[in-house]
N, C-alpha and C positions, 0 to 999 in steps of 0.2 A: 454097179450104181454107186454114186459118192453118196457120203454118207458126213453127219457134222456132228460134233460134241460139244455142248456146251456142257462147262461146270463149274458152278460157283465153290470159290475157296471164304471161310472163314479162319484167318490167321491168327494164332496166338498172338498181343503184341510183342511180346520180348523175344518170338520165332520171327520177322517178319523178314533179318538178311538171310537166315539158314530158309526159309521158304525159296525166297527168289534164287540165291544161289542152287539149291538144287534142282529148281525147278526150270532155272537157266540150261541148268545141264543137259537136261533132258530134252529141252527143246531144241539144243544145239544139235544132239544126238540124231532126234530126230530126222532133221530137216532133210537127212541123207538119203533116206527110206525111200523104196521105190514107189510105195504108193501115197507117201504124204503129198498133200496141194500145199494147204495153210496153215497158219496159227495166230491168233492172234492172243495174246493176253492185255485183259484192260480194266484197270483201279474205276473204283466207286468215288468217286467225289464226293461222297457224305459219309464214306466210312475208309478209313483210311486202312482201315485189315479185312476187304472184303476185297475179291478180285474175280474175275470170270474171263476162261480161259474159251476159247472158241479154236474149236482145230477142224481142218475137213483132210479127208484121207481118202483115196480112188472105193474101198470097200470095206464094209464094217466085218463081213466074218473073215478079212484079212488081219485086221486089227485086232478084233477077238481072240486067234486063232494064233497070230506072231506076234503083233508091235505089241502087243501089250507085256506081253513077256519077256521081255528083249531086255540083255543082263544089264544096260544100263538104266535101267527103271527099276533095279532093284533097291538099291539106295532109298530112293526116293519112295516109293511103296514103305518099303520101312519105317520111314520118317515120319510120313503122314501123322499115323496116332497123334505123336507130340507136337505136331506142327499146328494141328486146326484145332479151335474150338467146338467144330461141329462136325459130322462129316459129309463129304463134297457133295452137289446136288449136281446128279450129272444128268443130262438130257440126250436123246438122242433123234436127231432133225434129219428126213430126204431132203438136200435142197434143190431147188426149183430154176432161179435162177441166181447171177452173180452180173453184178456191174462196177467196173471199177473206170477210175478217170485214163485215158491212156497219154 
């Protein structure tokens, strides 16, 4: 069953290109993976260091269990600490359904 993640990022300001560059990476890394669908990541309009990353993936104890450990997430694991003011507020959604314009 799919599975979705949202997680709100709080960015240090003076982290905000080492954020998106690594976290660029990651999603580029990503996108290869046999069970990824989506990703979206999308800025807060009233806070310019606040971002919420939305990813769907074919199954969560696949992503548990692999993606998440996958050596190009190491960097970026690492980083975090220095990177946020906060730490990430991550959710996890069954979605239901999807509608997109075709």
């Amino acid at each position: 069953m799919a599975v979705a993640y949202t997680i709100v990022f709080r960015v240090r300001p003076a982290r905000l290109d080492d954020f998106h560059a690594l976290l660029g990476g990651v999603l580029d890394a990503m996108r290869v993976e046999e069970g990824f669908i989506s990703a979206t990541l999308h800025a807060d309009p009233q806070d310019a260091n606040r971002f919420l990353l939305h990813e769907t993936w074919r199954d969560h104890d696949e992503v548990a269990a692999v993606e998440i450990k996958r050596a190009y997430r190491d960097a970026w694991h690492a980083a975090l600490p220095g990177l946020l003011e906060a730490p990430r507020e991550i959710g996890v959604w069954t979605p239901l359904r999807e509608d997109r314009r075709s």
